[in-house]
C-alpha positions in Angstrom: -2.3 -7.0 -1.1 -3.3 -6.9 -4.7 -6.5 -7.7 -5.9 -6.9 -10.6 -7.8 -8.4 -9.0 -10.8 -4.3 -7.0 -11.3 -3.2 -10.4 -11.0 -5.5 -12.2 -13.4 -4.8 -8.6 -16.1 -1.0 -9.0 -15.5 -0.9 -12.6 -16.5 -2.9 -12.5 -19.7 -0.2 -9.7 -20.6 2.6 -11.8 -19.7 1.0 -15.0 -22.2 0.7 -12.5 -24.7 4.8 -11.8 -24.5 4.4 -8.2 -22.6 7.6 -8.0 -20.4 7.7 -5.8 -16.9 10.6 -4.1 -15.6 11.7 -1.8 -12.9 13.7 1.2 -13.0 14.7 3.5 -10.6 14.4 7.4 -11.1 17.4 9.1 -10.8 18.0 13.2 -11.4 21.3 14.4 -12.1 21.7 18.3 -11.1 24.7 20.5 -10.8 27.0 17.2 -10.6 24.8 15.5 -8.0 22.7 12.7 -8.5 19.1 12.7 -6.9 17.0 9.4 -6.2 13.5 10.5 -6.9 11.6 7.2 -7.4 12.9 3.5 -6.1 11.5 2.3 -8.7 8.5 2.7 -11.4 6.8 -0.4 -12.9 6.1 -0.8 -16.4 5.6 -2.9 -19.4 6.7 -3.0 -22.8 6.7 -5.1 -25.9 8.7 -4.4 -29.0 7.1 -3.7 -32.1 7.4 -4.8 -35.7 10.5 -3.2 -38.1 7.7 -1.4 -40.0 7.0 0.9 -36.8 10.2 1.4 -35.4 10.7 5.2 -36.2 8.0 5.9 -32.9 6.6 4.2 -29.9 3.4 3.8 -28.0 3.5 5.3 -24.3 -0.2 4.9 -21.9 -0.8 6.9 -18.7 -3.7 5.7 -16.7 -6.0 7.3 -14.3 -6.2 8.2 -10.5 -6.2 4.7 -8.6 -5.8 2.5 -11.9 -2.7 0.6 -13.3 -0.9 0.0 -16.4 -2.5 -3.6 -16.8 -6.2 -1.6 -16.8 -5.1 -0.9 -20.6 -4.4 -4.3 -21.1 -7.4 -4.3 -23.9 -5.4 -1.2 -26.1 -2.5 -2.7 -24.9 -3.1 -6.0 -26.4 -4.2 -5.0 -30.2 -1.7 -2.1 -30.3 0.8 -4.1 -29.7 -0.6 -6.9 -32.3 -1.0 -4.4 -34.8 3.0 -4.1 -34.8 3.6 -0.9 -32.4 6.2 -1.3 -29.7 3.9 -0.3 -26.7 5.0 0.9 -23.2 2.7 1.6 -20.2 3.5 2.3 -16.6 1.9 2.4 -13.3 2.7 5.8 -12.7 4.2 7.2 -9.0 2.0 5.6 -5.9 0.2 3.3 -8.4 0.2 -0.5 -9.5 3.6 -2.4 -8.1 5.5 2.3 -8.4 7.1 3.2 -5.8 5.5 6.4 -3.1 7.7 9.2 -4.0 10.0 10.4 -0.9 8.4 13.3 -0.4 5.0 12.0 -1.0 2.6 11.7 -3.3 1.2 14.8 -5.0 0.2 16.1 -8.1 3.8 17.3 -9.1 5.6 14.3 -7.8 3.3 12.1 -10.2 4.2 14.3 -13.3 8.0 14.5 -12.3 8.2 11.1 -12.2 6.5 10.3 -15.5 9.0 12.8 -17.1 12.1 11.2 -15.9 10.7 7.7 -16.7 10.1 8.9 -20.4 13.9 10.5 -20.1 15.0 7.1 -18.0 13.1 4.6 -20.7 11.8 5.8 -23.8 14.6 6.0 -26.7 15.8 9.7 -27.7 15.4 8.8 -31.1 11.9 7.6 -30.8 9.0 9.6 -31.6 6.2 9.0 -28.9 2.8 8.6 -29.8 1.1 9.6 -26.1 -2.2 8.4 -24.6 -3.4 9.7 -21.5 -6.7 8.6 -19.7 -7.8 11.0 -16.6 -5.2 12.0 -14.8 -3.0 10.4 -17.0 -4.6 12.4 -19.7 -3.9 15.4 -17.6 -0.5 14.2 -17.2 -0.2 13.4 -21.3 -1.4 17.2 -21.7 1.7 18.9 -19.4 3.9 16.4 -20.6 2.8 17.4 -24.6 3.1 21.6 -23.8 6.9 21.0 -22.1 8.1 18.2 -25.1 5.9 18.9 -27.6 9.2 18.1 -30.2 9.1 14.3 -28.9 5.7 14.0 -29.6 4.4 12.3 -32.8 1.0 12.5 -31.6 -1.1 13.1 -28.5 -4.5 10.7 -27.6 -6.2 12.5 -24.6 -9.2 10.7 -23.1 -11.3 12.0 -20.7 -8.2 14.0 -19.4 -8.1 15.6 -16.0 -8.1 19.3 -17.9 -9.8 22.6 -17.5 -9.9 23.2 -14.2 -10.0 27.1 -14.1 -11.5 28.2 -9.9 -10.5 26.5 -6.9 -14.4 25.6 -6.6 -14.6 23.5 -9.3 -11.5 21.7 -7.9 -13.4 21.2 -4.4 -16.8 20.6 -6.3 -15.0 17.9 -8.5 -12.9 16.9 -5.4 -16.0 15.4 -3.1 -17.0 13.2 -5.9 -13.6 11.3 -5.1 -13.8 11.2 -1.4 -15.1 7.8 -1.0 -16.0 7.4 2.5 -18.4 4.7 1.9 -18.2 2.0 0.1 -21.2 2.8 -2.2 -19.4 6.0 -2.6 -17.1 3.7 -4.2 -20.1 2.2 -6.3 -21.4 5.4 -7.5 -18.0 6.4 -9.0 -17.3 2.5 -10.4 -20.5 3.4 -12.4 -19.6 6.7 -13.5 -16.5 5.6 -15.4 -18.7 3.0 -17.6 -21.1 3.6 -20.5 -22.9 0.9 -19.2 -22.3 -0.5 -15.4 -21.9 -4.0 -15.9 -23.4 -6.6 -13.8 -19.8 -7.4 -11.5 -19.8 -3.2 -11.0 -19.7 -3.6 -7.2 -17.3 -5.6 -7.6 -15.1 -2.3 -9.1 -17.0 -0.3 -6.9 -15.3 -2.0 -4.0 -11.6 -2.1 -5.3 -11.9 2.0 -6.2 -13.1 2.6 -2.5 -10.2 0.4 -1.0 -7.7 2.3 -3.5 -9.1 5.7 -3.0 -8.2 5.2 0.6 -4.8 4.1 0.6 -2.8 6.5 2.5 -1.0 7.9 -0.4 -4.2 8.3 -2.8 -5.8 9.8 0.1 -3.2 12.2 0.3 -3.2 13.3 -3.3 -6.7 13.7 -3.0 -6.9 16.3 -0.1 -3.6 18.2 -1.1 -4.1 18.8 -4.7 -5.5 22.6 -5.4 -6.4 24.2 -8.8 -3.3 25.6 -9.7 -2.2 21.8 -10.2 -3.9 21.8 -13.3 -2.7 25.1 -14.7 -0.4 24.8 -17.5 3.4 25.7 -16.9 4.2 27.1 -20.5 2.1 28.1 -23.8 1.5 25.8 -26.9 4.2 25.8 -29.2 3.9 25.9 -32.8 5.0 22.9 -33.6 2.5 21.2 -30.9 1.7 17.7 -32.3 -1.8 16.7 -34.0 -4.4 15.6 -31.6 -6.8 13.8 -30.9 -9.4 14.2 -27.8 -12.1 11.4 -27.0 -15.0 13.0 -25.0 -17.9 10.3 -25.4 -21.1 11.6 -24.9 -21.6 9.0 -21.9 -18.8 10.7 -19.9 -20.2 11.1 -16.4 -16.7 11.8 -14.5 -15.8 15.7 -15.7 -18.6 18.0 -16.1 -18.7 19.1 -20.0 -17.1 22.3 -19.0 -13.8 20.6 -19.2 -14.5 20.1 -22.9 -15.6 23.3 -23.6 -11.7 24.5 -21.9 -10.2 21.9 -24.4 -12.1 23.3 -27.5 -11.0 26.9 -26.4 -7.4 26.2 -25.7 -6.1 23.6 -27.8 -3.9 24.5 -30.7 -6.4 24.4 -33.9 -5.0 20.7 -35.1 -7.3 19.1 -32.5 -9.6 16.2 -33.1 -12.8 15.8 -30.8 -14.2 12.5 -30.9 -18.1 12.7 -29.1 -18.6 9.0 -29.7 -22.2 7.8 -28.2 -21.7 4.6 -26.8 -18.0 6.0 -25.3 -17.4 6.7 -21.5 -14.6 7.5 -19.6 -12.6 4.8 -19.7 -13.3 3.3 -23.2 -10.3 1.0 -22.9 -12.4 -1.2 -20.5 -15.8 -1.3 -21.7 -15.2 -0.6 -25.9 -11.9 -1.1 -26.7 -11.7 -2.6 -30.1 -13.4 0.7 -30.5 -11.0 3.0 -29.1 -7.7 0.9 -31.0 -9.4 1.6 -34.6 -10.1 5.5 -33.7 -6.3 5.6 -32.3 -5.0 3.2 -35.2 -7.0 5.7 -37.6 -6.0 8.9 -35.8 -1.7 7.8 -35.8 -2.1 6.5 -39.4 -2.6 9.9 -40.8 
């Protein structure tokens, strides 16, 4: 059953004139056509004429939904961009994959939404939080000539030994539910007063069956990139507050080593790993900033 907080985020979008819509995934090789998603979840508002020539995609993290960026979602989409965020594979009101849910399925899915969805004559300005950041990252390296520009935020990167997958991996087995609490207060600059509240919903998330799942069949070589940077790899931008608690700051140190010299690092005090819930006019004047270059 959903928890009432998705409702409660879903409805302010709704007053605010976001529309959801379903669509299912289909693949088309060698003449036959594949169902790989019933249907994914997403919503969308159109944008002033002004912004027209690109579009604003979000990819939330592990557990989370499109309506947790309700707070970007809202001024983005005030300030005239046409904004679109989903709930990716197994997340929100998405579908389980048929296969199941793994790392891949997620990221297949996400790429024939954006082919499914998103306009071929758009531009795409892409922001990725955690896994969605992770997501945003492979998604940039493989259609880098889509991209306008690329917001990464805390992203699930730089995982380089199958020990610092397993390492990383037992901080989101929540077996308990103040496993759940230690997480909830991880993702925040500062907890507030309702975080047991969160701490609750991640623990019940974490173990759904297809979460669960993820969790315990993901391995390092997830995380590995599948081509090189291309030249033309667009500008971006990487928030990495210094109250980030999630990734250990090795991740960073992968991102300032392997990303294309054009990159941005934001190291924000005040800024933790989810800055769209706990300082989001914040994060909407660094992205505004960053996109209006």
């Amino acid at each position: 059953m959903k928890l009432s907080l998705d409702l409660l985020l879903e409805f302010r979008l709704w007053l605010l004139g976001f529309r959801s819509s379903k669509v299912s995934l289909e693949k088309n090789e060698l003449g036959k056509t594949e169902t790989i998603h019933s249907h994914i979840r997403y919503f969308f508002r159109e944008g002033s004429p002004e912004f027209r020539s690109f579009v604003v995609v979000l990819a939330h993290g592990l557990g989370a939904s499109a309506s947790h960026f309700g707070n970007l979602m809202i001024p983005l989409s005030k300030a005239g961009f046409t904004v679109y965020a989903l709930d990716l594979p197994g997340h929100g009101e998405s579908s389980i994959p048929p296969d199941g849910l793994t790392s891949d399925s997620i990221y297949q899915g996400f790429h024939q939404w954006m082919k499914q969805v998103i306009p071929n004559d758009k531009k795409v300005v892409l922001i990725g939080n955690s896994l969605g950041g992770g997501i945003a990252l492979r998604y940039a390296v493989e259609n880098s000539e889509q991209l306008k520009n690329l917001v990464l935020i805390s992203p699930a990167a730089g995982f380089e030994t199958q020990s610092q997958w397993e390492e990383f991996r037992e901080t989101i087995r929540m077996k308990t539910f103040q496993d759940g609490c230690r997480y909830g207060e991880k993702i925040y600059h500062a907890p507030p007063f309702y975080s047991p509240a969160i701490g609750y919903s991640i623990w019940k998330t974490f173990n759904q069956k297809a979460i669960r799942n993820l969790i315990e069949t993901a391995q390092v070589d997830d995380f590995f990139l599948k081509k090189p940077f291309s030249e033309n790899f667009p500008q971006t931008l990487v928030i990495w507050g210094k109250s980030e608690k999630v990734f250990h700051k090795r991740h960073l140190d992968w991102i300032r080593t392997h990303l294309p010299k054009t990159h941005v690092i934001d190291e924000s005090e005040g800024v933790g790993h989810c800055p769209q819930i706990d300082a989001p006019e914040w994060l909407f004047n660094r992205i505004k900033k960053f996109i209006s270059i």
